[in-house]
GUPA-845655 format. One record per residue (C-alpha): residue in three letters; z, y negated, x negated. Coordinates in steps of 0.02 Angstrom, whole numbers, padded with zeros to 5 digits, always signed. Layout:
residues N
ALAZYX;...
END
This chain:
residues 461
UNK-00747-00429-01060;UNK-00814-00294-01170;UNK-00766-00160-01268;UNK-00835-00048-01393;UNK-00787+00080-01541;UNK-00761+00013-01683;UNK-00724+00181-01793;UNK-00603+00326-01832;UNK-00434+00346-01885;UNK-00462+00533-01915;UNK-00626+00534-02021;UNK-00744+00423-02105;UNK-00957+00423-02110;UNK-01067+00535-02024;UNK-00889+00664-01990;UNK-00833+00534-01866;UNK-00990+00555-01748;UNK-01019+00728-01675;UNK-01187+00787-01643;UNK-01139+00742-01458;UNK-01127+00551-01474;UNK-01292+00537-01584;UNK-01360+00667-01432;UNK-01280+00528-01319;UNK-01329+00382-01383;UNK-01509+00424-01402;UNK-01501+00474-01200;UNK-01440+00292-01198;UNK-01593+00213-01279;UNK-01700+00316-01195;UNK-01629+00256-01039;UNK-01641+00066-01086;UNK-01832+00071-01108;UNK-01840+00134-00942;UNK-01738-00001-00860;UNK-01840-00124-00950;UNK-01995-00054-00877;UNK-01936-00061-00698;UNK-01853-00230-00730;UNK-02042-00274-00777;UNK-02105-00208-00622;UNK-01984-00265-00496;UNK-01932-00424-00576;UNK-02023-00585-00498;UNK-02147-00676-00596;UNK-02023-00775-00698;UNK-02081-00874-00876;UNK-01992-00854-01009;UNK-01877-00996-01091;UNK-01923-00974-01266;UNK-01838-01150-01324;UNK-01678-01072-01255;UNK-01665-00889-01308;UNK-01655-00949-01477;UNK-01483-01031-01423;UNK-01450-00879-01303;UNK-01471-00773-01470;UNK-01333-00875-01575;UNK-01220-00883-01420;UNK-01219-00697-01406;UNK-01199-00672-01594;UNK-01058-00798-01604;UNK-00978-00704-01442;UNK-00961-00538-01539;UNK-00866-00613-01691;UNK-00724-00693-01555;UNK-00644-00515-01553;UNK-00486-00453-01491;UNK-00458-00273-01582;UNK-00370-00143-01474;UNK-00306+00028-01567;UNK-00316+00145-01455;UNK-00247+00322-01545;UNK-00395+00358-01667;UNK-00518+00231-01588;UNK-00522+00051-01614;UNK-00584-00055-01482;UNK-00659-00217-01496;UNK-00642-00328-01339;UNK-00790-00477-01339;UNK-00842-00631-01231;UNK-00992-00534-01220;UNK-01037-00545-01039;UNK-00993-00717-01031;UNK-01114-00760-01127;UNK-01251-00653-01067;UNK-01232-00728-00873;UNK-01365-00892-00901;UNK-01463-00776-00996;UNK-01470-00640-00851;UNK-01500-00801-00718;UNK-01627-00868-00835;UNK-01749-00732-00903;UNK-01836-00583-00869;UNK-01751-00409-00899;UNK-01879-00390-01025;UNK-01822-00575-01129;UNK-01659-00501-01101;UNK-01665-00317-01164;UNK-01742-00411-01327;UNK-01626-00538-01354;UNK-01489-00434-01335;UNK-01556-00288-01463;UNK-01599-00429-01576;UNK-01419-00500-01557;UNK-01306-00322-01581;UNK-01423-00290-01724;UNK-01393-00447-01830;UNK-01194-00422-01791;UNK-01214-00224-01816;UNK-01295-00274-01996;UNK-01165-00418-02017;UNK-01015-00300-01995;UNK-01097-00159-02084;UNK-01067-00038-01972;UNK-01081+00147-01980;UNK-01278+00175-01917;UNK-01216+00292-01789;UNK-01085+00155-01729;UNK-01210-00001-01745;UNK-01324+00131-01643;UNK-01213+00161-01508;UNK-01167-00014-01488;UNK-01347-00073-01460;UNK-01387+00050-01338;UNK-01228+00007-01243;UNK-01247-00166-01216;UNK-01442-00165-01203;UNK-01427-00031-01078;UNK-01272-00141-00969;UNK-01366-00302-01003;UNK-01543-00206-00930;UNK-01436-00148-00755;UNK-01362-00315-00747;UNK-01549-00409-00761;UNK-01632-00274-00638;UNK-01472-00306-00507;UNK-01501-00491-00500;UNK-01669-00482-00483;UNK-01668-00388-00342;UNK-01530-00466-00263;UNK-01572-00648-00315;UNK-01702-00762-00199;UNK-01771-00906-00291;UNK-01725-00979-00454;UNK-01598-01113-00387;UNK-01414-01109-00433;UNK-01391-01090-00250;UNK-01225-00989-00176;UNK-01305-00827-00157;UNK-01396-00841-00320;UNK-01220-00854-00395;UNK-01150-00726-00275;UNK-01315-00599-00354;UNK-01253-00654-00535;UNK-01057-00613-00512;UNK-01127-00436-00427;UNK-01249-00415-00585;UNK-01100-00446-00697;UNK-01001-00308-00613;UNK-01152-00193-00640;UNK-01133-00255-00833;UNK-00952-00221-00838;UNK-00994-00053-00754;UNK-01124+00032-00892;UNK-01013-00046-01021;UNK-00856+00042-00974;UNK-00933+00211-00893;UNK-01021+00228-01067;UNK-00884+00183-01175;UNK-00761+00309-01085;UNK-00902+00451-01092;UNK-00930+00425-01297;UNK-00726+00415-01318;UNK-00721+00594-01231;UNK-00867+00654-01315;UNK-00792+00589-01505;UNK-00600+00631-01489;UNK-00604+00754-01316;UNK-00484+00604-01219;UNK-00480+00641-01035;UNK-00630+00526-00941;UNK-00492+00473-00809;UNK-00346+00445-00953;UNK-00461+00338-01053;UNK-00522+00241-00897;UNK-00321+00204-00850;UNK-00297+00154-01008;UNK-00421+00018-01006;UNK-00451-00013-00831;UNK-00285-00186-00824;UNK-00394-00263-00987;UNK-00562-00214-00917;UNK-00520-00285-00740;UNK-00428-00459-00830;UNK-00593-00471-00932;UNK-00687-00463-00781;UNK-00612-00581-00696;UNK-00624-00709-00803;UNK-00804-00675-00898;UNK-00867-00666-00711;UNK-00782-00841-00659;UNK-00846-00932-00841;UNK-01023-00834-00829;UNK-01049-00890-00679;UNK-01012-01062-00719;UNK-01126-01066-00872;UNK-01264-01001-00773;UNK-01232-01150-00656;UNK-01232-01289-00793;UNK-01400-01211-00875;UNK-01480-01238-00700;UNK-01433-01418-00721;UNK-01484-01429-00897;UNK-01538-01291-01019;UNK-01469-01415-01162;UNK-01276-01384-01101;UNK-01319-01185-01187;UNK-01254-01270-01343;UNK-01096-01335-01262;UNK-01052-01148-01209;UNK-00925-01126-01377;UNK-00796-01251-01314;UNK-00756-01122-01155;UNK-00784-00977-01278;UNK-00654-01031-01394;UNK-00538-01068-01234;UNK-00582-00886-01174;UNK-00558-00813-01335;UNK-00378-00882-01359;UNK-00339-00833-01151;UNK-00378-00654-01212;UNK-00254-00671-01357;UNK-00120-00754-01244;UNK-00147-00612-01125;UNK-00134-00486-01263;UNK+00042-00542-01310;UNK+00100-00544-01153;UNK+00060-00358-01108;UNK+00107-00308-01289;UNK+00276-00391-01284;UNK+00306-00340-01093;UNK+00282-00152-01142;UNK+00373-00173-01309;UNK+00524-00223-01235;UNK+00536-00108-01095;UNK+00512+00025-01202;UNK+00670-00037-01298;UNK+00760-00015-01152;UNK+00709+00135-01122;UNK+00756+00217-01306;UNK+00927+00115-01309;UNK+00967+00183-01146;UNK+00944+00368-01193;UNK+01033+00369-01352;UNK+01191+00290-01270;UNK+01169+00424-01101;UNK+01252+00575-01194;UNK+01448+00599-01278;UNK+01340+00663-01434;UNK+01201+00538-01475;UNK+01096+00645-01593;UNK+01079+00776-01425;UNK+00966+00617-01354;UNK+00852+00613-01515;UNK+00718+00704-01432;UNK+00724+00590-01276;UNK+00767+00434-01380;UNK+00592+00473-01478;UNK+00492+00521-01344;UNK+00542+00332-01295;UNK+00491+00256-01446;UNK+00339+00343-01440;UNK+00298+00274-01276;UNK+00352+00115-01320;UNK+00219+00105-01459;UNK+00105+00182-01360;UNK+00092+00290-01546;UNK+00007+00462-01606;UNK+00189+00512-01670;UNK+00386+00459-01687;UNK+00482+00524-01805;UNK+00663+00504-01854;UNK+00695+00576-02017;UNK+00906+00579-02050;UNK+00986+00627-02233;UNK+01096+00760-02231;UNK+01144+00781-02422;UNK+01016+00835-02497;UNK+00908+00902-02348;UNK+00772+00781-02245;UNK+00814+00834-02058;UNK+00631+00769-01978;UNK+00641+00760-01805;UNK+00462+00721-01734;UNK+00379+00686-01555;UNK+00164+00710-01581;UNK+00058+00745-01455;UNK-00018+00678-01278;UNK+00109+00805-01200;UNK+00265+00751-01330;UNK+00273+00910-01412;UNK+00448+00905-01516;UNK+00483+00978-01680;UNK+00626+00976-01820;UNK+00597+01048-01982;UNK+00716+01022-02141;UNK+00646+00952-02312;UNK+00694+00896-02468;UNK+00751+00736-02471;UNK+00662+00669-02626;UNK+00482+00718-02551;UNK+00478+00561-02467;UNK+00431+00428-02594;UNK+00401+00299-02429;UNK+00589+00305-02376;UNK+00616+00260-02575;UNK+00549+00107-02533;UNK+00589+00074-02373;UNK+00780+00076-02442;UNK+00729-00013-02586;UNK+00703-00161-02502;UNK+00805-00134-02342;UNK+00675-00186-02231;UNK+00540-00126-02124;UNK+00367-00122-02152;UNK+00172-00103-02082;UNK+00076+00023-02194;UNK-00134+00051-02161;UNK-00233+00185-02254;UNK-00315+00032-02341;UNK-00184-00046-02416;UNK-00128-00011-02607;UNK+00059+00056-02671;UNK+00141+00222-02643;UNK+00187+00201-02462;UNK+00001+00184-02427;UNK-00058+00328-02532;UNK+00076+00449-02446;UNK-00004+00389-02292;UNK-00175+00430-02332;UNK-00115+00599-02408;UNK-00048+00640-02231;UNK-00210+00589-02156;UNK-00126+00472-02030;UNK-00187+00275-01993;UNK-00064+00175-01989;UNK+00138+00158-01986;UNK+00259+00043-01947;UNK+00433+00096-02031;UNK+00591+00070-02024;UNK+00756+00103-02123;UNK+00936+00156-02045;UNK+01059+00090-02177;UNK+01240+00091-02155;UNK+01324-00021-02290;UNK+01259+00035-02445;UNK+01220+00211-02367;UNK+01040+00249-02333;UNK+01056+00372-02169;UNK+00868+00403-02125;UNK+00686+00314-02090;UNK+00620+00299-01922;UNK+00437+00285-01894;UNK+00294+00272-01770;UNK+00119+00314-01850;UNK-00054+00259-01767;UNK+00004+00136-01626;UNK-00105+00087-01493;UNK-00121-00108-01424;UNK-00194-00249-01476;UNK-00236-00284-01674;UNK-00143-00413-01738;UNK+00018-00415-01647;UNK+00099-00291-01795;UNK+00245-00416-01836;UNK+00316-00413-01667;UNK+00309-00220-01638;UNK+00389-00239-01816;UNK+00535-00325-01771;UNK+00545-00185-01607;UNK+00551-00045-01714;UNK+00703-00127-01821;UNK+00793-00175-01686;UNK+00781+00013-01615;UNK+00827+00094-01814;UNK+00989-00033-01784;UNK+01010+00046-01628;UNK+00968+00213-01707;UNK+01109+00197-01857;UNK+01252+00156-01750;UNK+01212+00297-01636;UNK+01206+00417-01794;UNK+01373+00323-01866;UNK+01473+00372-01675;UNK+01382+00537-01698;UNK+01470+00574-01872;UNK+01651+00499-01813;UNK+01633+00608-01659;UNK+01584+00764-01781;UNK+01741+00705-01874;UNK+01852+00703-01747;UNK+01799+00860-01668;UNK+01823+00947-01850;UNK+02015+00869-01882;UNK+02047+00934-01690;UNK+01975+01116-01746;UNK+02055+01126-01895;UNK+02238+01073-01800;UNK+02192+01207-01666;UNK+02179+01337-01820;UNK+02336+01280-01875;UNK+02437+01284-01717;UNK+02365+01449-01706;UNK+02403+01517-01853;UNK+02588+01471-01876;UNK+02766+01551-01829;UNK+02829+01412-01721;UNK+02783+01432-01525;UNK+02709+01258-01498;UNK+02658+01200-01341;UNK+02586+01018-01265;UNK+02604+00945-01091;UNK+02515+00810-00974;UNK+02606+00659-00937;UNK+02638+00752-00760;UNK+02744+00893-00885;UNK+02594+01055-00849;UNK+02555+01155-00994;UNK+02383+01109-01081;UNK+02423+01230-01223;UNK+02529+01377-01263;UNK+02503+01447-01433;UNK+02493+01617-01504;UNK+02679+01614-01594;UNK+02760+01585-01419;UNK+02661+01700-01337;UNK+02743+01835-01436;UNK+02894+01739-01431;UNK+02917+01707-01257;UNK+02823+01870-01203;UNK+02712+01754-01080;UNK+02531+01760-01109;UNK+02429+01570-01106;UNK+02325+01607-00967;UNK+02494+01630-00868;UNK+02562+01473-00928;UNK+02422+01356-00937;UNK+02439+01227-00797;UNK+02613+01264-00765;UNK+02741+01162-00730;UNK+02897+01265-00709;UNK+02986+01282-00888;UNK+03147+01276-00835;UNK+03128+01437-00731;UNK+03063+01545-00885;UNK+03163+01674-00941;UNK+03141+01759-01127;UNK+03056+01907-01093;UNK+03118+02073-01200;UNK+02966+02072-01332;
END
């Protein structure tokens, strides 16, 4: 499997790249016309299949449109059957044929997609680069030009090499474009990168094995590509869905931990956030007129409340509106998406807490990581957790009520004449009022847990 940037949440055009990653990726093209020239002089005295690099050429192009899109914070990743399709031509061809076929390949797709030069840059030099290590690997590991065991054993190796280069490089240009941690990008990756391995090593291998037999089963290579592509997607779900709902868990769990829910908002976000794997949670709870915005950003979960007006937010108009949730992107039209792009975020996935016909807050997650097109189902997370959410701020507000009718009677019994006084079912003193105090001439902190009325005597006040 591999991956590669596929742009900036944060900035568009030539602001997205740093002078590092243009610095970086011309280090990286530099470096690929060296491997070709030692893949040149290593590399046996192989001929070139020209018939078949014209098919190796399509099935390379037609790899890099079977994407699965991973957000990942500000960078979105593109995950391809790229290696794959590159294993025949790495058994078949000299590193030279494939260096070339390769550039020729990320070009047409780079021009295709219209990608930022920079970007379409980068991604050339990345691949040619992996697919140059991969070529020189085999050939020096590889003895003959049968599809014999240890030929295939050379090819899997070479295919690690390719899956090395891809992923060291892609790591180094993420730290060098957003300043992520090398070994917290790499962890983040490394349960997709080693899945795509797996399986673009076991079907590479394979192809290589049938073009040994035949080079005319190269155009029968799309059947398994489509059956890879949709693995990839199945595989996708399943990790999306797996972290989704443990992260539920999680955030139910900590709003119901405390006797006061809305003392677990900072935990119950700091959930959410993980559960989206997002940039930011917020909760954002009406209080009258006032916008309490309680907010989780940050790598470290760095948590904030601030107090706003409540009619800033013309998003939670709508979101109440309708009384549903909703996906926003920068690119979409209508006011939620132009708030969004005036607060320079992504994306967001929202969420209303109504109770009734009372509209008690929004809660929101804004530039989720995971796989692209799994939106709906992190959807239906985030309403399930606002649900969650609105009861916990409905017990919040009958607790607050209680606690105020039990302060105002404790002013009362206070305040008045009469000496007043409660008991536990076991007949000790739980409270002794002011009134008797003077009454009785005993002070509370005498009385309290007593259980010995009878033996009081009025004392002369």
């Amino acid at each position: 499997m591999t991956t590669r940037p596929q742009g900036s949440g944060k900035a568009s055009g030539a602001a997205a790249f740093p002078g590092r990653v243009v610095a970086y990726t011309a280090v990286l093209a530099g470096l690929v016309a060296v491997l070709a020239a030692v893949g040149a002089a290593i590399g046996p005295p192989v001929g070139i299949p020209w018939a078949s690099l014209v098919f190796f050429l399509g099935l390379l192009t037609a790899a890099e449109y079977l994407i699965v899109r991973v957000h990942l914070r500000n960078q979105v990743l593109a995950i391809t059957l790229f290696e794959a399709a590159l294993a025949p031509l790495l058994f078949s061809s000299p590193t030279v044929a494939v260096v070339a076929v390769v550039l020729v390949a990320e070009t047409i797709t780079g021009f295709l997609r219209r990608n930022h030069p920079v970007k379409h840059a980068f991604n050339v030099a990345q691949f040619t680069s992996a697919a140059a290590v991969g070529s020189i690997v085999f050939q020096l590991l590889r003895d003959g030009a049968a599809a014999s065991p240890g030929n295939l054993f050379a090819l899997a190796v070479a295919m690690t090499g390719v899956a090395a280069v891809n992923i060291v490089t892609l790591s180094t240009v993420m730290c060098l474009a957003d300043g992520a941690p090398f070994v917290g990008v790499l962890r983040k990756l490394a349960p997709a990168m080693l899945f795509g391995w797996t399986v673009n090593t076991a079907f590479g291998v394979l192809f290589a094995a049938s073009y040994s037999l035949s080079r005319w089963t190269v155009g029968l290579f799309c059947i398994p590509m489509v059956l890879l592509y949709t693995a990839y997607k199945g595989h996708a779900t399943a990790l999306a869905d797996r972290a989704r709902l443990a992260g539920m868990h999680r955030a139910t769990r900590a709003l119901a931990s405390p006797v006061d829910p809305r003392d677990a908002i900072p935990q119950f976000l700091l959930a959410v956030r993980d559960c989206f794997d997002a940039a930011e949670a917020e909760l954002a709870l009406r209080e009258g007129d006032v916008r309490v915005v309680h907010s989780i950003r940050g790598t470290e979960g760095a948590y904030r409340m601030t107090n706003e007006r409540w009619g800033n937010d013309p998003f939670a108009a709508t979101l109440f509106a309708t009384r549903q949730g909703t996906i926003v992107r920068t690119g979409d039209d209508g006011v939620a998406a132009r708030w969004l792009r005036a607060t320079g975020r992504r994306s967001c996935i929202a969420a209303p807490l109504v109770e009734g016909d009372q509209p008690l807050g929004v809660l929101r997650v804004y530039d989720c990581s995971g796989p692209e097109g799994f939106e709906q189902g992190g959807l239906a997370v985030l309403e399930a957790l606002a649900v969650e959410a609105t009861r916990a701020m409905v017990k919040s507000e009958l607790l607050e009520t209680i606690l105020a009718e039990r302060r105002k009677l404790s002013e009362i019994v206070g305040r008045t004449s009469d000496g007043i006084l409660t008991l536990s079912a076991d007949g000790a003193v739980q409270t002794w009022n002011t009134a008797l105090e003077r009454l009785t001439g005993y002070a509370a902190a005498e009385m309290l847990g007593s259980s010995q009325l009878t033996d009081l005597l009025i004392r002369d006040t």
